[in-house]
C-alpha positions as MATLAB code, in Angstrom:
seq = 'XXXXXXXXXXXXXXXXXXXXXXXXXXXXXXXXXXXXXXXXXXXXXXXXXXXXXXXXXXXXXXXXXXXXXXXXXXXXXXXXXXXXXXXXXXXXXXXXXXXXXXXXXXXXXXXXXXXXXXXXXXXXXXXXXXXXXXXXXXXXXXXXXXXXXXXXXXXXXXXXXXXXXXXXXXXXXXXXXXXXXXXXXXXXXXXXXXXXXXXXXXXXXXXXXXXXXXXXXXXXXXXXXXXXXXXXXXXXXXXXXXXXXXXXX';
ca = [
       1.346    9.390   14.967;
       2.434    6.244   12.997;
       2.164    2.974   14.349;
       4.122   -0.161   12.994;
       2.729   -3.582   13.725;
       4.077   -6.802   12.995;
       1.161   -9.151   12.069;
       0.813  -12.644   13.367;
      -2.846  -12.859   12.228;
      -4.986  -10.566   10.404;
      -9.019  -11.178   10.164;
     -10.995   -8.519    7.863;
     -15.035   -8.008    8.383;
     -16.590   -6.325    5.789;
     -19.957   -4.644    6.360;
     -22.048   -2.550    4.448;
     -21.603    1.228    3.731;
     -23.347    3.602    5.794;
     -25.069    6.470    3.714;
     -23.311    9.617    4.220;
     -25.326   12.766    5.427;
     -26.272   14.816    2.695;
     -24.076   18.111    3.549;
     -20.988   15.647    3.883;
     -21.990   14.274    0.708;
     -22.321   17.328   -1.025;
     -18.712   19.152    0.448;
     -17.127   15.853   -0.708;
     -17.983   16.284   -3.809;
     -18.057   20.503   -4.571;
     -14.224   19.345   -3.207;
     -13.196   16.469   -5.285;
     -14.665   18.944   -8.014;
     -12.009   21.183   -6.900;
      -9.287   18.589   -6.998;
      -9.771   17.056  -10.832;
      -9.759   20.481  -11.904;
      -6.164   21.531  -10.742;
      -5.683   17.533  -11.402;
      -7.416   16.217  -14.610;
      -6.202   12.906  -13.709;
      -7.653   11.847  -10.480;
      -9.768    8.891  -10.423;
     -12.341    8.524   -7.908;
     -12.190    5.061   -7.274;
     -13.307    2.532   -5.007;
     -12.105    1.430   -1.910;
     -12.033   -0.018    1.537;
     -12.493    2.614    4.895;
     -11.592    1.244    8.320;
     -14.166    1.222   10.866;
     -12.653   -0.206   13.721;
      -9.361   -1.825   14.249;
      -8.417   -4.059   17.225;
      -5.087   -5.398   18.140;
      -4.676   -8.021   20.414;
      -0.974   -9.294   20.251;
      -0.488   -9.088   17.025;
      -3.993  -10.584   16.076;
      -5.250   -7.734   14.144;
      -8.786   -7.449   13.295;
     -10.061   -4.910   10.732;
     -13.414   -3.633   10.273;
     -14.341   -1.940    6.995;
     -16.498   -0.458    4.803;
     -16.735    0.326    0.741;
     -16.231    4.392   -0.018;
     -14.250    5.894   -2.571;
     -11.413    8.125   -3.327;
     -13.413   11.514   -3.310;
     -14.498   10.650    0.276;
     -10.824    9.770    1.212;
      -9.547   13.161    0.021;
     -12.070   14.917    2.100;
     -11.186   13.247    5.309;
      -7.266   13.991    4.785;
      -8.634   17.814    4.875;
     -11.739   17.659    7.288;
     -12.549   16.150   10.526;
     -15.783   13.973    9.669;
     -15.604   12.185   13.178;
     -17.782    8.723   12.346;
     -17.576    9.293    9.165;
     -13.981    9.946    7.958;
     -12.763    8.058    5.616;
     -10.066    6.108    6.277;
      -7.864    4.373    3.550;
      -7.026    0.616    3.095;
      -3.846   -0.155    1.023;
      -1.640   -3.313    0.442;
       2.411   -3.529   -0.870;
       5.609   -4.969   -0.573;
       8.967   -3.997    0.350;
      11.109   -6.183   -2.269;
      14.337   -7.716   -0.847;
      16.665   -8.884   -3.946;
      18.837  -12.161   -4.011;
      21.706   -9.748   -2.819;
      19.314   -8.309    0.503;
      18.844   -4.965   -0.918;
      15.952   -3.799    0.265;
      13.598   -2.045   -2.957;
      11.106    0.645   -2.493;
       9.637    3.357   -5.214;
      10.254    6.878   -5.485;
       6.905    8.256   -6.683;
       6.924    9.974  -10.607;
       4.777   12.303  -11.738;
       1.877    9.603  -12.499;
       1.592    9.689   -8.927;
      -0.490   12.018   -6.250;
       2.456   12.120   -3.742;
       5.272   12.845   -6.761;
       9.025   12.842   -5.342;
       8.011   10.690   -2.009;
       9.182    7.153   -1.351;
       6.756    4.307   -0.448;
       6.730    0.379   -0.652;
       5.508   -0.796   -4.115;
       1.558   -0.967   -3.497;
      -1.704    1.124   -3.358;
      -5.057    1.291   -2.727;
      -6.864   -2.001   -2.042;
      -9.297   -3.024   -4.445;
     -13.000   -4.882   -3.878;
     -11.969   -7.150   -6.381;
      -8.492   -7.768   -4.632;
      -9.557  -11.030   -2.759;
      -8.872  -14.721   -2.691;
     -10.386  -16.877   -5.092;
     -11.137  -20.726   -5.109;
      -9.717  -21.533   -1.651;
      -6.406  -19.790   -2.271;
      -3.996  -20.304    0.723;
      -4.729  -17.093    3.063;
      -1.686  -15.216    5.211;
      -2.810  -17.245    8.098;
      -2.433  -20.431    5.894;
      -6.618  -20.937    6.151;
      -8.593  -21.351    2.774;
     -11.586  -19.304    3.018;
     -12.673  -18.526   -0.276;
     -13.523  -14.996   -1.780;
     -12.031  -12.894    1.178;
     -10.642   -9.492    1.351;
      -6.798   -9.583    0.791;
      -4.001   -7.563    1.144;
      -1.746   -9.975   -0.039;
      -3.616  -10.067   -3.396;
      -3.641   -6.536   -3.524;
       0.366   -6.568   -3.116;
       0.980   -8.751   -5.755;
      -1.183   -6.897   -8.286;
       0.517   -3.910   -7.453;
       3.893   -5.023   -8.091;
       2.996   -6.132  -11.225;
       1.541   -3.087  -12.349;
       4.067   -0.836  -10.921;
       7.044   -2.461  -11.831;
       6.466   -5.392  -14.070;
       5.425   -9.284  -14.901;
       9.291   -9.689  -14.311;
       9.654   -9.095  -11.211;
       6.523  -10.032   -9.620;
       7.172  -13.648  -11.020;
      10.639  -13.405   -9.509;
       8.969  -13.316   -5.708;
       9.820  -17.038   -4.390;
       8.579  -16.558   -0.643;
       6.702  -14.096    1.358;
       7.996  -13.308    4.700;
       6.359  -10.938    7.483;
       3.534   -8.725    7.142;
       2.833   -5.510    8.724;
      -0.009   -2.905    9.806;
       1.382    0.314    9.258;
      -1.228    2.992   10.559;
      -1.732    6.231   11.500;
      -5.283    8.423   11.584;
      -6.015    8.698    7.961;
      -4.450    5.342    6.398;
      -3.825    1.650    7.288;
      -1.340   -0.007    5.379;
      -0.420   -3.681    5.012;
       3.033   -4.123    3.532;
       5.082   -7.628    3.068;
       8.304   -8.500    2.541;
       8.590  -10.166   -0.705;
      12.229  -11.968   -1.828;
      12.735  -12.125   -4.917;
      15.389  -14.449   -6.752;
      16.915  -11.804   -8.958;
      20.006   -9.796   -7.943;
      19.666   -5.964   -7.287;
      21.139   -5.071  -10.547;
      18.942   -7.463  -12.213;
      16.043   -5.802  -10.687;
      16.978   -2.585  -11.667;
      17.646   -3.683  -15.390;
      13.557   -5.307  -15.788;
      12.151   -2.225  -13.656;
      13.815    0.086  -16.635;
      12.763   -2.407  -19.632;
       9.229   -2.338  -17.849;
       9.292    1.160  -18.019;
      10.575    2.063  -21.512;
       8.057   -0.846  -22.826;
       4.738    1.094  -20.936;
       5.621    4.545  -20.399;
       4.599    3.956  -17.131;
       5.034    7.069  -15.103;
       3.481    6.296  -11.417;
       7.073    4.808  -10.303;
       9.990    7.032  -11.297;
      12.846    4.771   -9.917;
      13.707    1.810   -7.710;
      15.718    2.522   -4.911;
      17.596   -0.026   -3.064;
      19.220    0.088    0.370;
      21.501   -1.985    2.303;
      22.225   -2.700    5.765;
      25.120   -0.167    5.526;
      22.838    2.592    3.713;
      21.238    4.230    6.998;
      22.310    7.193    6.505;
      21.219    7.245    3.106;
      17.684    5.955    4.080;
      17.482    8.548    6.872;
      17.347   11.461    3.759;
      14.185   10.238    3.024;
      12.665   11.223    5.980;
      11.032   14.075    5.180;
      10.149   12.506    1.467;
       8.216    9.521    2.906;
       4.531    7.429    3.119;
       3.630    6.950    5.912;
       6.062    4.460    8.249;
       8.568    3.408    5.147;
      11.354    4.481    6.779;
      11.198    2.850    9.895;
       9.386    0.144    8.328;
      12.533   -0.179    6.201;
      15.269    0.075    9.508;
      13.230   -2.715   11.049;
      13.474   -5.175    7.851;
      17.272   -4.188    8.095;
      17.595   -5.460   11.286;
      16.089   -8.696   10.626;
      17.847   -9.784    7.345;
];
């Protein structure tokens, strides 16, 4: 079941990994064996698994550990109890100067091809605060964990220098969760109309030949019905991530 939390606070502890018995080892990897050879273009990269995550009024604490994508894919198929894997990932849902509300249908770059999702993905170890960088909380701790970092280099890679230097505030955050994934998506406004956000997605595009994002899609407050298609086509929470947002612009 999906769970959508608005975030007042969010703390992340890191710890070390724990070493993985040796027959989970070896089934993750006969799998993800199995994987890049129907799909020669997986990467098994690194990232963050939650541990532990408490919730105390909208003080959310994380606790998480490095793994990688291979162990990830595993746990999505197999119950590994203490040692599932479960996924970290950062993104936005863009609101244009207009209060569209921008999301990405996936192309054929992508694992999850024809679904919709905010712009983001996997959190990165390198995605972190550096040189006292103002936090979500508004602290400075340097050289932390962040999903806000994470959401910005995602938009930029997805979608384009453009746009990503056309965000001019941040406004809430969420934990969107369910038993394999924990997602932390923001709303970012941007000072470009949704037309004009359409036009640099498509000059981003032709200029890369980008093909994890297929298409922007926009909705409105009057576009419910629209949005409610998607249902069946989504990540996890994006629809009902994306009626909240509605009902707060």
């Amino acid at each position: 079941m999906t769970k959508i939390i608005p975030i007042k606070e969010l703390k992340i502890k890191e710890t070390a990994a724990r070493e993985l018995p040796k027959d989970i080892e070896e089934r993750v990897q006969v799998y993800w064996n199995e994987l890049i050879a129907k799909y020669p273009g997986m990467f098994n990269g690194a990232l963050y698994s939650v541990i532990n995550m408490e919730n105390d009024d909208g003080i959310v604490t994380i606790t998480c550990e490095p793994s990688d994508y291979a162990h990830y894919k595993y746990s999505e198929i197999k119950n590994l109890g203490e040692y599932a894997c479960r996924s970290m990932y950062a993104g936005c849902i863009l609101v244009s100067s207009d209060k569209k509300l921008f999301v990405s249908l996936n192309g054929v770059g992508s694992e999850f091809v024809g679904k919709i999702q905010g712009i983001g993905g996997v959190m990165d170890p390198s995605d972190r605060f550096i040189g006292g960088a103002i936090r979500e909380d508004g602290s400075t701790d340097n050289n932390k964990l962040s999903p806000l970092v994470t959401a910005f280099r995602e938009l930029e890679e997805e979608v384009g220098k453009e746009i990503r230097d056309s965000v001019t505030d941040i406004g809430k955050s969420y934990l969107v969760n369910n038993d394999n994934k924990y997602g932390f998506p923001f709303v970012f406004y941007s000072n470009l109309d949704s037309k004009t956000i359409q036009h640099a997605f498509d000059s981003f595009k032709k200029e890369t030949g980008s093909n994890e994002v297929d298409r922007l899609i926009s909705f409105g407050k009057d576009d419910m019905a629209q949005l409610e298609k998607y249902e069946s086509g989504q990540d996890i929470g994006v629809v009902d991530l994306l009626k909240i947002i509605m009902g707060e612009l």
